[in-house]
MARBA-700036 format. One record per residue (C-alpha): residue in three letters; x, z, y. Coordinates in steps of 0.5 Angstrom, whole numbers, plus 500, padded with zeros to 3 digits. Example, Ala and Ser with C-alpha at 12.3 -4.5 7.8 and 13.67 -1.06 7.14 Angstrom:
<vonus>
ala525516491;ser527514498;
</vonus>
This chain:
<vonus>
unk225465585;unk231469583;unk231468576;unk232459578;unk240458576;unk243455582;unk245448581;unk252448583;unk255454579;unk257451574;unk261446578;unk264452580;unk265456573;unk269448573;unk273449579;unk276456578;unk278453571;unk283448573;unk289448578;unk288441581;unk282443585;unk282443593;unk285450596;unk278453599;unk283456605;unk284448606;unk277447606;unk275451612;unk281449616;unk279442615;unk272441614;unk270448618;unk266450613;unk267456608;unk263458600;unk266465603;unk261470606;unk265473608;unk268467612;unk275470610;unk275473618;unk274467621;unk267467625;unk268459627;unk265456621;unk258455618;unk257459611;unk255454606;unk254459601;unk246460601;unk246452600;unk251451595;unk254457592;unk257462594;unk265464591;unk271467595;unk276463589;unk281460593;unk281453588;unk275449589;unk273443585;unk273437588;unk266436585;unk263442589;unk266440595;unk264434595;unk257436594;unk259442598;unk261437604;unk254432603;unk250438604;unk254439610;unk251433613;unk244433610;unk244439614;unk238439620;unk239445624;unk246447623;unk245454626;unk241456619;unk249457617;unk253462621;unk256467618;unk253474618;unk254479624;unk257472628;unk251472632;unk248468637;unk247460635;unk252456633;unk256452637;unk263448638;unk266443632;unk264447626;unk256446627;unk257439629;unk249436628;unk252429628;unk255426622;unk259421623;unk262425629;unk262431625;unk266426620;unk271423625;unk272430627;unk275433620;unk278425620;unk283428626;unk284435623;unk285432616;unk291428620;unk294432623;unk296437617;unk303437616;unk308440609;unk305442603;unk298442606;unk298434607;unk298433600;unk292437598;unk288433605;unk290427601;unk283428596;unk279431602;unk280425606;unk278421601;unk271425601;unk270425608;unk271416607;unk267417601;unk261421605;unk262416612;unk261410608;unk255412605;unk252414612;unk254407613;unk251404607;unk245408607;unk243411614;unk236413613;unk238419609;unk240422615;unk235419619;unk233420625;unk240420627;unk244414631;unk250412628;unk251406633;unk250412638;unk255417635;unk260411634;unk259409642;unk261416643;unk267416640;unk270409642;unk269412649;unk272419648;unk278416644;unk284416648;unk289411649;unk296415645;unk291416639;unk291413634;unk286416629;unk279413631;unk281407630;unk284409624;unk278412621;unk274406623;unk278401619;unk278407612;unk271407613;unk270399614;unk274398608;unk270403604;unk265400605;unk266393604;unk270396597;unk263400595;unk259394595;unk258386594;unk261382600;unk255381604;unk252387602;unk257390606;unk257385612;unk249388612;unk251394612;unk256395617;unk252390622;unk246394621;unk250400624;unk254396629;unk249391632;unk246397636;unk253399638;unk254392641;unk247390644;unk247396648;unk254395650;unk251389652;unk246392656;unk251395661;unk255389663;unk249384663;unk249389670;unk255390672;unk260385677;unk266384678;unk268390682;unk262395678;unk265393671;unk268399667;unk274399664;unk272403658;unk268395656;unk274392653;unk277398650;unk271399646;unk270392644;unk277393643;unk275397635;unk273391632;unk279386633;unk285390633;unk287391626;unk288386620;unk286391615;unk278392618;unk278384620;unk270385618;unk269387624;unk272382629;unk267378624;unk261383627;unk263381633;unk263374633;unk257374629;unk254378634;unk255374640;unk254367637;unk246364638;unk243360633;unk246353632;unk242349636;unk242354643;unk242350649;unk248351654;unk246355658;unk245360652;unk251362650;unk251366657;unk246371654;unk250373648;unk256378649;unk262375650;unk257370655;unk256376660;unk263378660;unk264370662;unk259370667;unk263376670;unk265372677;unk267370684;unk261366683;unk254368682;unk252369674;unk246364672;unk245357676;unk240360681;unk243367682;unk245370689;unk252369692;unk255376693;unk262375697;unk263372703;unk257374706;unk260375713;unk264369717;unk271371717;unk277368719;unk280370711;unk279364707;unk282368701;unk281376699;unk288378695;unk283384692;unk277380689;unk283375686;unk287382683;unk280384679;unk278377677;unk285376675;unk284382671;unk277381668;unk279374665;unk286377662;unk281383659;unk277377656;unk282373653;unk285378650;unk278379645;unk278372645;unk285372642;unk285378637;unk279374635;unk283368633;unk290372629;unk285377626;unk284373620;unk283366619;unk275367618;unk275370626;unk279365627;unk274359624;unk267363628;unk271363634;unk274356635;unk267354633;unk264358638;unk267355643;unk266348640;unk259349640;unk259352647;unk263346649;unk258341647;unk251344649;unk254344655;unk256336655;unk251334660;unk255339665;unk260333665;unk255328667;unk255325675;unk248328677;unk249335673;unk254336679;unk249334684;unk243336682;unk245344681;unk238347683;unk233342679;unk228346674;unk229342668;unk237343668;unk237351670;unk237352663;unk240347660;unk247349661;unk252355663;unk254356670;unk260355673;unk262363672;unk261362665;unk265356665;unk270357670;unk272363667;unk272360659;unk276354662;unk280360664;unk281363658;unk283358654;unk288355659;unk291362658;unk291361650;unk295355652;unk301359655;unk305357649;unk305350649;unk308350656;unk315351659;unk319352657;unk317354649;unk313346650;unk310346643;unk304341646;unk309337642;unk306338637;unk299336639;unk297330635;unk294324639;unk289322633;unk285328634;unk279324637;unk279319631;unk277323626;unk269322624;unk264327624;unk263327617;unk272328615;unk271334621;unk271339617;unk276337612;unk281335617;unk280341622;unk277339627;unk273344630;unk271340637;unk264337635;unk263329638;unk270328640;unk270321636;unk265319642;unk270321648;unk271314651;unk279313650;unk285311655;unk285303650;unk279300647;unk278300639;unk278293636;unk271293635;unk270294626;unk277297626;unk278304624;unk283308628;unk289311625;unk288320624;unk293325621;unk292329615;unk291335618;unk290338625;unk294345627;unk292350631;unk295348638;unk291341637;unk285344637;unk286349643;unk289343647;unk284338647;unk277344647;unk281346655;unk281339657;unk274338654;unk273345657;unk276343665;unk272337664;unk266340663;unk268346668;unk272345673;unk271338675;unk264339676;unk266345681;unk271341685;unk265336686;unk260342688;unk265344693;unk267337696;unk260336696;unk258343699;unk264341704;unk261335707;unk254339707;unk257345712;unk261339715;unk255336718;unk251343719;unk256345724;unk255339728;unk248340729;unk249347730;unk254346736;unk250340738;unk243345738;unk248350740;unk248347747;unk241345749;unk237350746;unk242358744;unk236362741;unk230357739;unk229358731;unk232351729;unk239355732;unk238362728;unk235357721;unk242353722;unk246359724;unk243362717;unk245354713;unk253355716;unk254362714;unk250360706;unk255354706;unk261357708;unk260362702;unk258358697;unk266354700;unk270360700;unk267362693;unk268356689;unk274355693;unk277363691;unk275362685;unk278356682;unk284357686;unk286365683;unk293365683;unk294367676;unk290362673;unk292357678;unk299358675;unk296357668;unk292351670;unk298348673;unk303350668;unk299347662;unk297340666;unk305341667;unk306341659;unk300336659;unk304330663;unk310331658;unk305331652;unk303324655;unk309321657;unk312322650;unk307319647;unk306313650;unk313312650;unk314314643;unk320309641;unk317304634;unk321307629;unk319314631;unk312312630;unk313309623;unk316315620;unk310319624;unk305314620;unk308315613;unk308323614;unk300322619;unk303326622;unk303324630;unk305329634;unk312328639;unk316333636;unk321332640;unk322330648;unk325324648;unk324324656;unk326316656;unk326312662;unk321307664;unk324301663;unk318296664;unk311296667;unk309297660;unk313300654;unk315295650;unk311299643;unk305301645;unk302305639;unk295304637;unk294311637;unk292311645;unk287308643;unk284316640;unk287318647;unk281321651;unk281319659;unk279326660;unk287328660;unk289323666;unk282325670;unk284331669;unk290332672;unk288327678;unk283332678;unk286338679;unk291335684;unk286333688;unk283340689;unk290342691;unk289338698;unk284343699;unk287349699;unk291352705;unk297354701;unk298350695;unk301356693;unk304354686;unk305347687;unk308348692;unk314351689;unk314349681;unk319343682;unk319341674;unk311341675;unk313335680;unk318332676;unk312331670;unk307329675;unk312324677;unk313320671;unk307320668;unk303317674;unk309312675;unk308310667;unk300310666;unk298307673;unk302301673;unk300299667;unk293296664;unk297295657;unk296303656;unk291305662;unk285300661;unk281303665;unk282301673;unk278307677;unk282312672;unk289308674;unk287308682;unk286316681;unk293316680;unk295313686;unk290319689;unk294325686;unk301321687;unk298322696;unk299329694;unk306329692;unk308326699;unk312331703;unk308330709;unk301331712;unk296327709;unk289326711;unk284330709;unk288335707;unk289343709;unk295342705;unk301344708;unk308339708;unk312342702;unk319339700;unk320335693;unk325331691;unk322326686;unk322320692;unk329321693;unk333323686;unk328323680;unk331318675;unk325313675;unk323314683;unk325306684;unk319304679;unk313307684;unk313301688;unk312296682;unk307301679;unk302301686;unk302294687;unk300294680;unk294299680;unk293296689;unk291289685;unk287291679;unk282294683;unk280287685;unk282283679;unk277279675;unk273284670;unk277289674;unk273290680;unk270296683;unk265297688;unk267296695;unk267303698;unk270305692;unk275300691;unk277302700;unk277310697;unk282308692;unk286303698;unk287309702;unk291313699;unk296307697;unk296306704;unk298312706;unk303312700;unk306306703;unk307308710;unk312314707;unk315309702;unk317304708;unk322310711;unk327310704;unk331304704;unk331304697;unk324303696;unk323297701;unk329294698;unk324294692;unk319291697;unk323286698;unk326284691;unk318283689;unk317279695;unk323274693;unk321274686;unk315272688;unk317266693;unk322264685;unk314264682;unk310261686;unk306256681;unk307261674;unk301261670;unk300269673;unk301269680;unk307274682;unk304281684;unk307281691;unk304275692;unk296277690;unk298284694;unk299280700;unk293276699;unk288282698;unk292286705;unk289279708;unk282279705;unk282286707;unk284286713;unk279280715;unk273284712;unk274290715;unk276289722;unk269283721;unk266289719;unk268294724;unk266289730;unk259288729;unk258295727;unk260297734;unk257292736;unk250295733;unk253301736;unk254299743;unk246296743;unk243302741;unk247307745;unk244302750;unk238302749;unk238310748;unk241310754;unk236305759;unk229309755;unk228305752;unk227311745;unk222315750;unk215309749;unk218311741;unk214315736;unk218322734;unk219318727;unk222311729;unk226317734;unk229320729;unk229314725;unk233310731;unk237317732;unk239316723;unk241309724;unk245311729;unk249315726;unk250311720;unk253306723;unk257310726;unk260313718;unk261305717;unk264303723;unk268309722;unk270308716;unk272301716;unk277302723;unk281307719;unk282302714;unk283296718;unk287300723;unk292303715;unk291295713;unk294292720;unk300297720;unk302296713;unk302288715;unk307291721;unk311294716;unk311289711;unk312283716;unk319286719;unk323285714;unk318280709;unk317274712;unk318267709;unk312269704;unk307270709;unk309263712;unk309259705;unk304253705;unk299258700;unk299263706;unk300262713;unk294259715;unk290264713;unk294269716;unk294266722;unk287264723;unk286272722;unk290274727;unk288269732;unk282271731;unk282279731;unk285278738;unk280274740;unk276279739;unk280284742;unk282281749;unk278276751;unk272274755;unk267278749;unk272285748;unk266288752;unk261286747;unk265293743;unk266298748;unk262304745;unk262311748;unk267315745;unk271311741;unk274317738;unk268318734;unk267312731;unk276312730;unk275306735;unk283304738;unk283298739;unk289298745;unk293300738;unk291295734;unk292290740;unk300292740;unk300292731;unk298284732;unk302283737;unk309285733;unk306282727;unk305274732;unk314276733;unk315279726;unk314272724;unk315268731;unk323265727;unk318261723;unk316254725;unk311254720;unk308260722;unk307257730;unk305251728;unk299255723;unk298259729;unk297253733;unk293249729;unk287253728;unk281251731;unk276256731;unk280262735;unk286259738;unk287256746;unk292256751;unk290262754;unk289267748;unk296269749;unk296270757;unk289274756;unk293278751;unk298279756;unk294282761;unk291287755;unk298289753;unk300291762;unk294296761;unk296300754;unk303300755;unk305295751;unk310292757;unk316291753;unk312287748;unk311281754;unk317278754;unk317276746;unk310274746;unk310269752;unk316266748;unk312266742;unk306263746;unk310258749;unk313256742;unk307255740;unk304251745;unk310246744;unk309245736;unk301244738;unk302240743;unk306236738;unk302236732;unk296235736;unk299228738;unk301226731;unk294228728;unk291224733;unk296219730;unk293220723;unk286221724;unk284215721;unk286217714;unk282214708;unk277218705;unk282218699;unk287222702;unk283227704;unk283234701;unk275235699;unk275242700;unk278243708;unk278235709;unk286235712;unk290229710;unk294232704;unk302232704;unk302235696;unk297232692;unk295234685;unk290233679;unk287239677;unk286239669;unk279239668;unk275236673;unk280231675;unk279232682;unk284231687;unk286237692;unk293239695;unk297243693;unk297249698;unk289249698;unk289250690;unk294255690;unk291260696;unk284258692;unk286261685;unk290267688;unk283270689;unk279266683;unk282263677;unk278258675;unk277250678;unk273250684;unk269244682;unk266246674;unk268254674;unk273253668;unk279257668;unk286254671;unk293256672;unk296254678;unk302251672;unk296246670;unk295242675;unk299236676;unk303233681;unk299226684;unk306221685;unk303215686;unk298217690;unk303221695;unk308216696;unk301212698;unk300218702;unk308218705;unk307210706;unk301210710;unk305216714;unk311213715;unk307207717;unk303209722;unk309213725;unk313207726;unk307203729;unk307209735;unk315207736;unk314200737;unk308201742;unk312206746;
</vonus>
């Protein structure tokens, strides 16, 4: 054995020959290792002399040390080494068994060499890269040992103020991906990382938001912070991204899912509810909030150094979210907020955690398109035009967004307008409102939903509560309540996190302004952008609303999603809900853009086409009203933008616009929705009366109208009054016979005659109750705001209530609602407990009564009043009277007797001349209500003759001819001259003949 020539003499015999080798003393300080028995007095060094060659030179050659250190980290037991008389085994940094550690280690000595000393480390770090990249590249060499683990270890151990672990990761990444092909090294450094992650992933999959350690972001900090090593961002994002076609619910079992799943709210769909387990009067825990806030701020920091490490991180991150958006699509879907807990949809999609906190990081990635930096202005409104197949070319990451349902319709065949290219700020704009959509509405829903639900078991807990305290029905419902009110308070909580809500407001802000300047973008502004295909605002312009519609609507709103406007109209409403509104409450400016933009797109059906979207608006233009509003925590908060905004005096136009088009022909809306959307106008018209401005505006609409009555189109104020009408009588019709149902079964229930019942028809008796009681409910609230808004109106508006077209009809009704009230048959409708059913009829009695003297100067009025048939008699006034004695109304009694008394004289005087003409030939008689006609006319189409009045009130409602459907404007028809002046002589006749006979 002694005679075999040791293989590294002569590396050493090459070493010694030459000046530029590596200084052995620099070696040992560095590496901590020595060719030197004798260890040069040093005992804390492994000898490698026995393993390579043994030589006290002071030069080493470049070559043996390489070899030297290769050796150091091949070997198993590093013990083997010590230097003679050390004693004992080994330990400390020189005998680290750990390579990579080991490497790491004389990395951070090798910096810290100073002088003369720093340039001969140059060479020795470049060794120990080149022997850290082999481990990289050929881990088996050195099997069994973990380089995933020893990598974890050192990211845990590194400390915020050094720099040298991220350095010597970004060298040796760099080494690697210069020592290889491409994917080669894409390979190997995923081989040694994925462990890395997975176990890392292991440990947040079991923690919440309070147990989550810090020490998670700062190791996945390693992979995205520096340009230079941007491969690794690409393993991370690599790593956490599932395969193409995975399920929405997916994307929660990938690393970045489970920080996302970190929440207020429980982790999956079926998971448990951990906060707010006991009733409290604390609505809001400010220390949940501190690390929720903390936790998502950590999340968006990763996402974005994903985004600025390079442009391939940033092309796999956007497509991440992309596909993460669109497999969770059916979130957005009406029964996917319904039906949370069917065992089909558990896995199909991400839970609200997952989204929720997702939404909150891409609106946290909007912070710079907000105020007061504003670049939204350069998100181009063509986004959603580009074809799938141009995505690709033109930079469209969102996947389907050609089929997001758009503010105007397409020409069918046409192809819409798209830019050439679509930046950064587009993109990340129209993913966090594809984003909201998918995650925060359907929580706002969840929670409205839930709300009722715990609304309902409280009642029944308080009613059990009293009959029967300890039974088990009382301790399963006391059990439900505690269940529903953390579900509440967790969702609530959740979406209304301070930080977030400000981010949230703000970018909703920025996306109001976005809207406003682009439907307001001026023609010769858009022909500059169609030559450039570039359609962004740029600028903001902040032009006034001049008219209903801007007088150049660009075609690019036809590529305009709905979901924008939704979305707002969303948040808004959400706001009612919270006790503090903490934000809103004080950022004016956002109050300002909400504004404007509700005033230009909910007025107009030339850039909104989509009514339930425009009566939307009229819901979140209630919550900036500075008063209380009805079903609402919201507190009164001050604004300013009925008094002092530029454009204040186009809100009255803009309501009545939105009040008809839920009515109109191919506009309508089923009834209980198109009443839910009345009643925030209601509300919205109540406040605007007490500003002089504005019911001035009222007034200048109504004269307008009574200028237009038979233009082609009839005036707005004119339909708002006739659909106030058809309102009113229906739901006051509705609300009687309800109560009139109500008052039977009550009856019945009451003489027991439910006791012969079995428990099923019981309980079915008991759920038909309540039902109409939810409806009768429901229609007095809105026919008691309907009446009262007629109050208003009819104080200072009264000749357009009293023209040919109308007055009958309002008459007619308001003779008929007091009838009912205070006549002989009043009785048929007094329940028990009217309060519950919302039931006041004493207050409606008296908004009648000032409605009859609103309008008693007008004779047309009295004489209306006076001749209809089938509610008014000589004694309705006096039974009114006698009602009004008893509510508190007195000072009403004075007028109303007046008024009776006027309308008797009229009627008695009308009686006599009808009687004088009611002989009248068939021909003069209007065919559809069979009165003599005083204004005959020849409707185009079927050649009928009607009067006037009664065609103008027909088509108010119904733009067609009565007799054969054809469509008809009250412009078309023609006056009948011949056979009026007939009519006239026959009249005049007849008069002339009673004179002589007196």
């Amino acid at each position: 054995m002694t005679s075999v020539q040791n293989p590294f003499a002569a590396l050493l015999q090459e070493g010694s020959a030459t000046a530029d080798g590596v200084s052995h003393k620099l070696v040992e300080e560095i590496l901590l290792f020595t060719l030197n028995k004798e260890g040069g007095g040093q005992q804390s060094l492994a000898c490698l002399a026995d393993v390579v060659v043994e030589t006290s030179e002071e030069r080493l050659g470049e070559d043996l040390v390489a070899h030297a250190l290769f050796e150091r980290l091949m070997l198993s037991d590093t013990s083997d080494c010590l230097l003679a008389g050390g004693g004992g085994k080994g330990s400390g940094e020189a005998w680290e068994p750990h390579a990579i550690t080991y490497l790491h280690g004389a990395f951070v000595r090798c910096q810290r060499m100073e002088g003369a000393k720093k340039a001969g480390s140059a060479k020795i770090q470049e060794l120990i890269l080149n022997n850290a990249s082999t481990c990289m590249r050929q881990p088996d060499l050195f099997a069994p040992q973990s380089f995933a683990s020893q990598w974890l270890e050192l990211f845990e151990q590194a400390s915020e103020h050094e720099t040298s672990t991220q350095e010597f990761l970004v060298l040796v990444a760099c080494k690697v991906v210069e020592e290889d092909e491409p994917i080669e090294a894409l390979g190997a450094l995923k081989a040694i990382f994925y462990p890395l992650l997975t176990e890392l992933q292991k440990r947040i999959a079991k923690e919440n938001l309070i147990t989550i350690k810090k020490n998670i972001f700062w190791v996945l900090g390693f992979f995205v912070k520096d340009k230079r090593a941007a491969v690794l961002g690409e393993i991370l994002i690599d790593y956490t991204t599932p395969n193409p076609k995975a399920k929405g619910g997916e994307y929660m079992d990938t690393l970045l899912g489970h920080l996302l799943c970190i929440s207020i709210l429980p982790k999956t769909q079926t998971g448990k509810y951990e906060f707010f387990q006991q009733l409290s009067l604390n609505q809001t825990d400010p220390a949940l909030w501190g690390l929720l806030s903390h936790h998502q701020q950590s999340t968006f920091q990763l996402v974005k150094q994903l985004l600025v490490l390079s442009p391939e991180t940033k092309r796999k991150t956007l497509q991440w979210i992309a596909n993460c958006l669109d497999a969770n699509v059916s979130r957005g879907h009406l029964w996917s907020s319904m039906n949370l807990n069917l065992e089909q949809t558990m896995y199909s999609t991400a839970s609200d955690a997952f989204m929720t906190s997702l939404c909150a990081v891409l609106t946290r990635l909007c912070s710079p398109l907000c105020v007061p930096s504003l670049k939204v202005l350069l998100v181009d409104p063509t986004y959603c035009a580009v074809a799938d197949k141009d995505r690709q070319a033109k930079g469209v990451s969102l996947l389907k967004a050609h089929d997001e349902t758009c503010l105007l319709p397409t020409v069918e065949g046409e192809e819409r307008l798209t830019a050439e290219k679509y930046n950064f700020v587009t993109e990340i704009f129209y993913m966090t409102h594809k984003c909201f959509e998918l995650a925060n509405r359907p929580c706002i829903e969840r929670l409205g939903r839930v709300m009722r639900e715990l609304q309902n078991t409280q009642t029944a807990y308080e009613d059990v509560l009293r009959s029967d305290p300890n039974n088990d029905l009382t301790k399963n419902l006391f059990r439900m309540l505690v269940e529903q009110m953390q579900q509440v308070l967790s969702i609530r909580n959740t979406l209304s996190e301070p930080t977030n809500d400000t981010e949230m407001l703000k970018f909703l802000e920025a996306s109001a302004i976005w809207l406003t300047e682009v439907a307001l973008m001026p023609r010769e502004s858009y022909e500059q952008a169609l030559d450039k295909r570039d359609f962004a605002p740029q600028i903001h312009r902040n032009l006034e609303l001049l008219s209903d519609t801007p007088p150049f609507v660009a075609p690019y709103m036809q590529s305009v999603p709905e979901s924008i406007i939704d979305n707002i109209s969303a948040y808004l409403n959400f706001c009612r809900r919270l006790n503090g509104d903490q934000f809103i409450h004080i950022y004016y400016s956002a109050h300002d853009a909400f504004f404007k933009m509700i005033l230009l797109f909910m007025g107009s059906s030339g850039l909104v086409k989509n009514p339930h979207l425009r009566a939307k608006l009229a819901e979140a233009l209630e919550f900036l009203l500075p008063t209380q509003i009805v079903n609402s925590n919201r507190q009164t908060f001050v604004t300013h933008v009925f008094d002092n905004h530029p454009d204040r005096l186009k809100v009255v136009r803009s309501l009545l616009n939105v009040f008809v088009s839920i009515e109109m022909t191919g506009q309508s809306v089923q009834f209980e929705q198109k009443f839910n959307y009345r009643r925030p106008m209601y509300a919205i018209m109540e406040f605007l009366w007490t500003k002089p401005e504005h019911v001035q505006c009222f007034r200048e609409l109504a004269i307008e109208a009574e200028e237009n009555m038979e233009a082609i189109e009839p005036p707005i104020f004119l339909r708002f009054i006739n659909l106030l009408i058809n309102d009113a009588i229906f739901l006051l019709d509705e609300s009687l016979s309800n109560l009139e149902q109500i008052k039977q079964l009550q009856q019945a229930q009451d003489n027991g005659e439910w006791n012969s019942l079995s428990q099923n028809e019981r309980q079915q008796q008991v759920t038909n109750l309540h039902h109409l009681g939810m409806l009768a409910r429901f229609d007095n609230i809105l026919g008691r705001d309907t009446i009262n808004l007629l109050k208003l109106l009819t104080t200072e508006i009264k000749s357009i209530f009293c023209h040919n077209s109308m007055v009958d009809r309002i008459a007619a009704m308001l003779n008929y609602f007091l009838l009912h009230l205070v006549g002989p048959r009043k009785e048929r409708f007094k329940v028990k407990d009217k309060k519950e059913f919302d039931f006041d009829p004493a207050q409606t009695v008296l908004e009648i009564s000032h409605i009859y003297i609103n309008l008693s100067t007008d004779d047309s009025f009295c004489l209306a009043v006076s001749q209809d048939g089938r509610s008014y008699s000589d004694q309705l006034f006096g039974f009114a009277e006698n009602i009004l004695i008893r509510i508190g109304g007195g000072q009403l009694i004075g007028d109303v007797s007046e008024f009776a008394a006027k309308v008797k004289k009229m009627g008695d005087a009308y009686k006599e001349e009808q009687e004088l003409l009611a002989d009248a030939p068939e021909e003069y008689l209007d065919p559809i209500i069979s009165s003599l006609m005083t204004d005959p006319v020849i409707l185009p189409s079927s050649k009928v003759t009607v009067d006037r009045s009664t065609i103008a009130r027909h088509l108010l409602s119904d733009q067609t001819d009565p007799f054969n459907r054809e469509p008809l404007t009250m412009d078309k028809v023609k006056s009948n001259v011949a056979l009026k002046q007939e009519i006239d002589q026959w009249i005049e006749g007849k008069r002339s003949a009673a004179r002589c006979k007196s």
